[in-house]
TORZA-543317 format. One record per residue (C-alpha): x, y, z. Coordinates in steps of 0.2 Angstrom, whole numbers, plus 2048, in hexadecimal, padded with zeros to 3 digits. Layout:
! TORZA-543317
XYZ;...
//
This chain:
! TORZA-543317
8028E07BE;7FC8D67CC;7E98DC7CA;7EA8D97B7;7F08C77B7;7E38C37C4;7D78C97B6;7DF8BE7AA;7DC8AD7B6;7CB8B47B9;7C58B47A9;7D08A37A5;7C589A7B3;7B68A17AE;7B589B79E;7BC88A7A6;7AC88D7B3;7A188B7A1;7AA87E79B;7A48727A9;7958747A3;79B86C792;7A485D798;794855799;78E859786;79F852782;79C84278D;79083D782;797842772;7A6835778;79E82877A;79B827768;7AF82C765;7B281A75B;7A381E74E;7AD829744;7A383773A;7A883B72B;79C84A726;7A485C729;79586472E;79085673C;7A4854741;7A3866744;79486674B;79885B757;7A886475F;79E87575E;79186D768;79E865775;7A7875778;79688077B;78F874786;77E87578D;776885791;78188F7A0;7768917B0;76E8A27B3;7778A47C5;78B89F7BC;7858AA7AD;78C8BA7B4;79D8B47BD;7A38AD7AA;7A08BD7A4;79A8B7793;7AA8AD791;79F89E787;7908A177F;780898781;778889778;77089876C;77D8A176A;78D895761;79D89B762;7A0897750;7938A774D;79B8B5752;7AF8AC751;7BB8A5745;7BA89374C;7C8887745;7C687574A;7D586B74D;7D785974E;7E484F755;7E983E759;7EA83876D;7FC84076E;7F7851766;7FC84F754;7F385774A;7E984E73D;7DE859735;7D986D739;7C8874732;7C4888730;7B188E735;7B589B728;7B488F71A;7A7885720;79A894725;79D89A711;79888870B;7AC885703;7AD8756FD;7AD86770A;7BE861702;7C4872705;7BC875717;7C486571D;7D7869715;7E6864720;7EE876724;7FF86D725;80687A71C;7FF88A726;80688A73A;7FA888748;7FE896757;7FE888765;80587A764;7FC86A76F;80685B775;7FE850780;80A84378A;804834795;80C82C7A5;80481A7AE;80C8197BF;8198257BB;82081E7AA;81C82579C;81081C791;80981C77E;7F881E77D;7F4811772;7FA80677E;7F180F78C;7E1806787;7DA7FB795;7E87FC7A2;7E78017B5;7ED80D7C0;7F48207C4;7F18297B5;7F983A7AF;7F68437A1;7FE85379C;7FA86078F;80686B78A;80387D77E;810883775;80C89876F;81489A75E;80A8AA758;8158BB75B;8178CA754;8298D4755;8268E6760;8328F2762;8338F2779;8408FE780;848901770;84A8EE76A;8428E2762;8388D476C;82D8C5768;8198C876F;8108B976C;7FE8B976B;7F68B577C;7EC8A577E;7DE89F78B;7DE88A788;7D2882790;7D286E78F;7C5865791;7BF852795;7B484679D;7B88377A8;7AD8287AE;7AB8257C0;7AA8127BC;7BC8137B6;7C48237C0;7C58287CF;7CF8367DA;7CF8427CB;7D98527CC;7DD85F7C0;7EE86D7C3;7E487C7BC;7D487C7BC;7C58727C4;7BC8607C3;7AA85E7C4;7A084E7CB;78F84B7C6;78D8397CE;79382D7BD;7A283A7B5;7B08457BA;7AF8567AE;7C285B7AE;7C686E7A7;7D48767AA;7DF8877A1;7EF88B79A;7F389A795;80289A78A;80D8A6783;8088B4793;8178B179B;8258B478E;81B8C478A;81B8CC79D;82D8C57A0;82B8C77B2;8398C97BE;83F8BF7CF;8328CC7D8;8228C77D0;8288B47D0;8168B07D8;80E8B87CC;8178AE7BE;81489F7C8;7FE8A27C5;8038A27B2;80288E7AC;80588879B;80287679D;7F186C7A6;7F485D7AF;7E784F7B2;7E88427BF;7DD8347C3;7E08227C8;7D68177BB;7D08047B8;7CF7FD7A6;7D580E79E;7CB816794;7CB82978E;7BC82F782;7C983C77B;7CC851780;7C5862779;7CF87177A;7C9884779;7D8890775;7D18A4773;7DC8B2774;7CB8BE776;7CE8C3789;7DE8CA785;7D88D977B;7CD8DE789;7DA8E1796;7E08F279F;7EC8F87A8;7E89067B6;7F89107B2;7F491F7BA;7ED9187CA;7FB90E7CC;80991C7CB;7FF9257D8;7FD9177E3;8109167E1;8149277E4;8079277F2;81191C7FB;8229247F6;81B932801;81B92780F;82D92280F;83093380E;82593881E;831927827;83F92E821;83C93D82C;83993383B;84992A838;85393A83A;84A941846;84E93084F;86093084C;863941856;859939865;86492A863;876935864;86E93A876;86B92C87C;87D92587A;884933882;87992D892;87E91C890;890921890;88F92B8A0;88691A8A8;89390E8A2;8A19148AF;89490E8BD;8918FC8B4;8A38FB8B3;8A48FE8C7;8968F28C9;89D8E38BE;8AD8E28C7;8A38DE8D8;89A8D18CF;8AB8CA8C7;8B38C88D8;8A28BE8E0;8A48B48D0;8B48AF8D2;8B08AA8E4;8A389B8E1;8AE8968D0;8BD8938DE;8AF8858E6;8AB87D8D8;8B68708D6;8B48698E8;8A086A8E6;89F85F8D7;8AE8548E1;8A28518EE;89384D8E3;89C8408DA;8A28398E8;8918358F1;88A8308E0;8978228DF;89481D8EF;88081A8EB;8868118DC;8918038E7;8828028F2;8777FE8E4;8827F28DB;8857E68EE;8717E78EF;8717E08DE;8817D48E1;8767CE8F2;8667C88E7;8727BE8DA;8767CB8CE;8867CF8C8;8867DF8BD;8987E38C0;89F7F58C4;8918018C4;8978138BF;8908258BC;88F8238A9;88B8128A9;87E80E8B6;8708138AA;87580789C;8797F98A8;86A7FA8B3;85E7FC8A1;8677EF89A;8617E18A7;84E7E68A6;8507E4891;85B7D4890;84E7CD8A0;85D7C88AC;8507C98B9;8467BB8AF;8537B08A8;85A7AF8B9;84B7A78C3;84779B8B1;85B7968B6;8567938C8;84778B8C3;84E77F8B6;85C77C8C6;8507768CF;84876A8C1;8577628BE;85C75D8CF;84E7538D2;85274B8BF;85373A8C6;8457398CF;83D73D8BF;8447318B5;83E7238C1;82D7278C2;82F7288AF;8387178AC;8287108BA;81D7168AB;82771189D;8286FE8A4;8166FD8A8;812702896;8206F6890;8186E789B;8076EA895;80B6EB883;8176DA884;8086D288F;7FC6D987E;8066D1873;8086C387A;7F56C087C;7F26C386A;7FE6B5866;7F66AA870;7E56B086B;7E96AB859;7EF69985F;7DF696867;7D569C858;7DE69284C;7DA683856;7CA686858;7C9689845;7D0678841;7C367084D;7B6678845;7BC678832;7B5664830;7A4666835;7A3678827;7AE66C818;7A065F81A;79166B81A;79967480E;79D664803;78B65C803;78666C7FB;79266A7EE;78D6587EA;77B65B7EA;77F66A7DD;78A65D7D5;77E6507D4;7716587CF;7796607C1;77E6507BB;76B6487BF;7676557B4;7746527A4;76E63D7A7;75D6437A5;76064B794;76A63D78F;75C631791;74F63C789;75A63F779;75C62D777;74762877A;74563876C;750630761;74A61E763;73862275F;73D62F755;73463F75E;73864E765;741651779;73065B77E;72464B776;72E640780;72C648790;71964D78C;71663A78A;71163579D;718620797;727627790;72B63379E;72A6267AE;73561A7A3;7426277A1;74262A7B4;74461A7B9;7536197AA;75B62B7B3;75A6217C6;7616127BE;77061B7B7;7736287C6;7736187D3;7826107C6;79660F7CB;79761B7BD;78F6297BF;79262A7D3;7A562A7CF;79F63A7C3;7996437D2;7A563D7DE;7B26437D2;7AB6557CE;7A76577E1;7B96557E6;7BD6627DA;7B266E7DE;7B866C7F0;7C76707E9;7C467F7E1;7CB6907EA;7B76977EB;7B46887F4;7C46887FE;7BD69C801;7AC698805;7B168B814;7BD69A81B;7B06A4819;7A4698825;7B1694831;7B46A7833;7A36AA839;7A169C842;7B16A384B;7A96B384C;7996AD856;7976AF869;79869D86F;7AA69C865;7B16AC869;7AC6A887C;7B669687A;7C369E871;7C76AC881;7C46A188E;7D3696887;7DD6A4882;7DB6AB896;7E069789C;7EF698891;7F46A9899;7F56A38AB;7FF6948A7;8116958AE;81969489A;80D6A2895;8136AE8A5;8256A98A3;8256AF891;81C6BF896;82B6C18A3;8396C0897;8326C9889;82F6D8896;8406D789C;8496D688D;8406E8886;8446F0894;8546ED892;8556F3881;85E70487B;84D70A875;844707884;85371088D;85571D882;84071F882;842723893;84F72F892;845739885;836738891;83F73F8A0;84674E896;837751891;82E7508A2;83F75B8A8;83876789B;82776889E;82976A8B0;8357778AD;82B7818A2;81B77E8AE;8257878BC;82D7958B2;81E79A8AC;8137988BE;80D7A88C6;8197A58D4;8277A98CB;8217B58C0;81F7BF8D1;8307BE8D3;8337C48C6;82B7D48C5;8317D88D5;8427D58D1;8407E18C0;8357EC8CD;8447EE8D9;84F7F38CA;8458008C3;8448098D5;8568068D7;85980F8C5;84D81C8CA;8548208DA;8658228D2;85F82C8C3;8578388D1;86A83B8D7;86F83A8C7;86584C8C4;86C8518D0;87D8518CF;87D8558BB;8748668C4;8838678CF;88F8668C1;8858708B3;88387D8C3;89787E8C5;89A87E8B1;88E88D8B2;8968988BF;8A88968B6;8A18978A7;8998A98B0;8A98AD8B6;8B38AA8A8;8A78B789D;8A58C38AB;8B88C38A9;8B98C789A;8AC8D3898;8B58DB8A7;8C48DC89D;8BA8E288F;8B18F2897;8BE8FD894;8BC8F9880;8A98FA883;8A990B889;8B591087B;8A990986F;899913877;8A4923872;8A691E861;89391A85F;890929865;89B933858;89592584B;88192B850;88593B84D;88A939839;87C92E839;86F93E837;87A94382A;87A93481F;867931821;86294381A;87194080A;86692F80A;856939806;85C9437FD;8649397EF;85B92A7F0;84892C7F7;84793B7EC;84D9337DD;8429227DF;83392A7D9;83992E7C8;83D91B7C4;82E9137CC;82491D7BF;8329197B1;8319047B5;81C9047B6;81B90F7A6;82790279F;81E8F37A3;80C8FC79F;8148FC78C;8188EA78C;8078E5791;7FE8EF784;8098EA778;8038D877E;7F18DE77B;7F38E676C;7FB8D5766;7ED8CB76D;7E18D7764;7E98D6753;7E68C2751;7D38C474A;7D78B673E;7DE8A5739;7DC8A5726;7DF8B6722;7DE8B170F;7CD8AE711;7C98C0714;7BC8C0721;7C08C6731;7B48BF743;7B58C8753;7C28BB759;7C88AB755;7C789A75C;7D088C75C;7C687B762;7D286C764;7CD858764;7D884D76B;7D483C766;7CF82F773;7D782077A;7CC81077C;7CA7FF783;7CE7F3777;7D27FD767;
//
């Protein structure tokens, strides 16, 4: 059996070994998937093209045996081919016979659904994303770990009459599935049955199935492994970006089937071969069983001495097992007083760890390395030490506050009185700017109205001699006698109160009013002023009046609760800093790894006793445990002996029964080894005989091909359809 289903897988993966070659043809025939052909001849074309692939190197040729023919030779020659097309969940859509097509039936005819007529495998192909299952119309474009798992289904039998009843055979399939993946989109491609080539851009993917085998060998627990190497599903796995499928091509043939042997009369003498073998140990194993029956009766003659020599040991075990108890008394004791040593040494450098004992001086002693008592005893020592010298902190801290509170009073100060100064020099200087600033005014004042005089005049003389503005003013006569009438008019009551008039109210315009501030500003901001302006401001400060404001200002914020409680927060924080500065300073840090040091010796030097005594009390559990066993085996001899006497009678109808043994059942083996193989060697031709009886799929058409094909399409799934 074993060597025939190995031939089965053989020729499975050889013709998967050819079908690598193919992926590629199909890869480009999927990347035309969405142009749908509608012409029978191309459609088939097309798939019969796919399948064969491109021509199978010279070196593979041999190990497929022939399982796919060349690019000269298409399968639909020499083989009934029926093309089945499915949608992406393998349903079938339409199914094509070769038969048909070859005898140039009517396309109409070629292409008929064969709803009605059963195909013998059934396909299902189910999806899963990320471990959920998934349609695949809405697979298109997602991301992820993809699975994809095709099922076959054998529903092609015949009913054979098998150690006198009726049984199903089905037909025996090799399904090959076949497809192509882009690099760009997959990655980490794997296949359950099968194989996956890379050729740099795409992953071919071919894998086998061979339904219906393993209802027809019905194999037992015993050839479980062998059951195991029959599949009847492929799984695909790949992890994919933007998914994309171009669609899946199956082969089913049940050709390889019809060529298979079974070795019958090799195997039964193989068998019986090695039937003669148990026969030949058989005899050894009698032949052993007499030397055994004397060898017991030499043990039983030596037992009386052990029995002699047991007692000896008992007593000289009884001896120590009497110490015992004082031996692990005294161990105890000097561990306990190591412990009350340790634990004053401890007490002596300010820790308290309480009572150390045996059990828990481990714990205790651990527990201050891990919780740093070492550590957080100096930091307390430490911040001690701080916190004494608190108030000599706080007065050098309330010296600094006061010095800071003086100066910035004295600033403040200073600034009022700088503003004071500058304002009256502002007011001294604001005169002479308003009267600079005002003769400006009034001689843009007076020459606008020197101006509107001018055209008065001029209007009038036009007018008068009845000619234009621009003759009068051409006229050298008429133009000195309106001058002289402009000076005339502007040196009137009049037309002084005019400009006196809108003088003052340009003056009292805020642009004006700006423009002075703007002047007395700079002059403010020129060296000379700004010299004047400190020099008063520093007189001013050394007066008495100046100084005794100074004075009480000062004393009145320091006397205030924020000042008081500023200094407070100061000197916590100096506390603080200081604090922190001399935990974390190298001195201390020495301290501290001495401290933890002189705990891990101490822990060591106890756990060095500790060894000790545990051997001490593992030593004295031993030599009672010794004494209590020798005891009893001691009492037990007696019984021992009596049972090396009924061994020896039992050895002696041991011969007996192995030669009744051989008799009945060595002897008898033989006849129902070569009844079980003869058995199974039926069943297995009956398979092929069933394998080769399926030469057709439309038998009505009445042409019979060397074999029949089944080629399946499984639709694609694609990015945005």
């Amino acid at each position: 059996m074993k060597n025939n289903t190995k031939k089965i897988i053989a020729a499975a993966l050889a013709l998967t070994v050819a079908l690598g070659g193919s992926c590629y043809a199909f890869a480009s025939q999927a990347k035309n998937e969405d142009k749908k052909n509608t012409d029978s001849t191309e459609t088939v074309s097309e798939l019969t093209e796919a399948v064969s692939g491109p021509e199978v190197p010279a070196e593979e040729e041999n190990s497929i045996e022939d399982a796919v023919k060349t690019e000269d030779e298409k399968i639909v020659s020499d083989d009934e081919v029926v093309y089945v097309f499915t949608d992406a969940n393998g349903q079938v859509s339409k199914v094509m016979d070769s038969i048909l097509i070859e005898n140039d039936k009517e396309t109409e005819e070629a292409e008929k659904a064969e709803s009605a007529k059963d195909l013998p495998v059934t396909i299902k192909v189910s999806y899963s994303l990320d471990g959920k299952a998934i349609a695949p119309e809405e697979l298109a474009g997602k991301s992820g770990h993809l699975s994809i798992d095709v099922t076959f289904t054998d529903n092609a039998y015949e009913v054979r009459e098998m150690n006198g009843k009726n049984e199903k055979i089905y037909v025996p399939f090799i399904a090959s599935t076949v497809m192509v993946l882009d690099s760009e989109k997959y990655s980490n491609v794997t296949v359950s049955n099968g194989r996956v080539v890379f050729d740099g851009a795409r992953y071919a993917v071919a894998g086998i199935a061979l339904p219906g085998l393993k209802e027809d060998l019905q194999l037992d627990a015993e050839l479980e492994k062998e059951k195991d190497k029959i599949p009847e599903s492929v799984k695909i796995e790949a992890d994919v970006e933007d998914c994309e499928i171009s669609g899946m091509y199956m082969l089913l043939s049940n050709s390889v089937f019809s060529d298979l042997s079974v070795d019958t009369d090799e195997k039964l003498e193989e068998l019986r071969d090695d039937l003669g073998k148990i026969d030949d140990a058989m005899e050894a194993l009698m032949n052993g069983s007499d030397e055994l029956y004397n060898g017991l009766d030499k043990l039983l003659t030596g037992s009386n001495t052990f029995s002699d020599g047991f007692t000896q040991l008992t007593d000289g075990l009884d001896t120590l097992a009497s110490n015992s108890d004082a031996l692990t008394s005294g161990a105890a004791q000097v561990f306990n007083s190591l412990l009350q040593t340790a634990q004053a040494q401890l007490a002596e450098s300010g820790i308290d760890v309480g009572t150390l004992t045996i059990d828990n001086y481990g714990t205790v002693l651990a527990g201050l390395i891990n919780d740093g008592y070492v550590r957080n005893m100096a930091y307390a020592k430490v911040e001690q030490s701080v916190r004494e010298n608190t108030s000599t902190i706080n007065e050098a801290v309330t010296a600094a506050v006061y010095s800071q509170v003086e100066s910035g009073v004295e600033a403040a100060v200073r600034q009022q009185v700088t503003e004071g100064v500058k304002e009256k020099v502002a007011e001294s200087i604001r005169p002479q700017v308003e009267a600079a600033v005002r003769a400006q005014v009034e001689a843009q004042v007076k020459g606008t109205v020197e101006e509107r005089v001018k055209e008065a005049v001029v209007a009038a003389v036009a007018e008068q001699y009845r000619i234009t503005a621009e003759e009068v003013l051409a006229d050298e006569t008429m133009s000195a006698a309106v001058n002289d009438q402009v000076k005339e008019k502007m040196s009137s009551d009049e037309i002084q109160t005019t400009i006196a008039s809108n003088t003052d109210a340009q003056m009292s315009s805020d642009d004006v009013k700006n423009l002075i501030e703007s002047k007395v500003n700079e002059q403010l901001a020129t060296e000379n002023v700004q010299k004047i302006i400190t020099q008063n401001t520093d007189e001013q400060m050394n007066t008495d009046d100046i100084k005794s404001i100074i004075d009480a200002k000062t004393t009145e914020k320091e006397s205030s609760a924020e000042i008081s409680e500023l200094i407070d927060q100061k000197t916590e924080e100096t506390v603080l800093s200081k604090i922190s500065e001399y935990q974390n300073s190298d001195e201390v840090n020495a301290q501290i790894s001495e401290g933890d040091r002189k705990i891990l010796n101490l822990i060591a030097s106890l756990d060095g006793y500790a060894q000790f005594y545990n051997g001490v009390i593992k030593y004295t559990q031993g030599v009672n445990e010794a004494d209590t066993g020798a005891n009893k085996l001691k009492n037990a001899m007696p019984e021992l002996i009596e049972g090396i006497k009924a061994l020896k009678e039992g050895s002696g109808k041991l011969s007996d029964g192995l030669k009744e043994f051989n008799d009945e059942g060595i002897v008898k083996l033989n006849d129902i080894v070569d009844d079980t193989l003869e058995g199974f060697v039926e069943r297995f031709d009956a398979v092929k005989e069933v394998a080769a009886d399926y030469t057709s799929y439309d038998a009505e058409s009445g042409i019979s091909k060397n074999s029949v094909k089944f080629i399946y399409k499984i639709d694609s799934v694609k990015s945005g359809r």
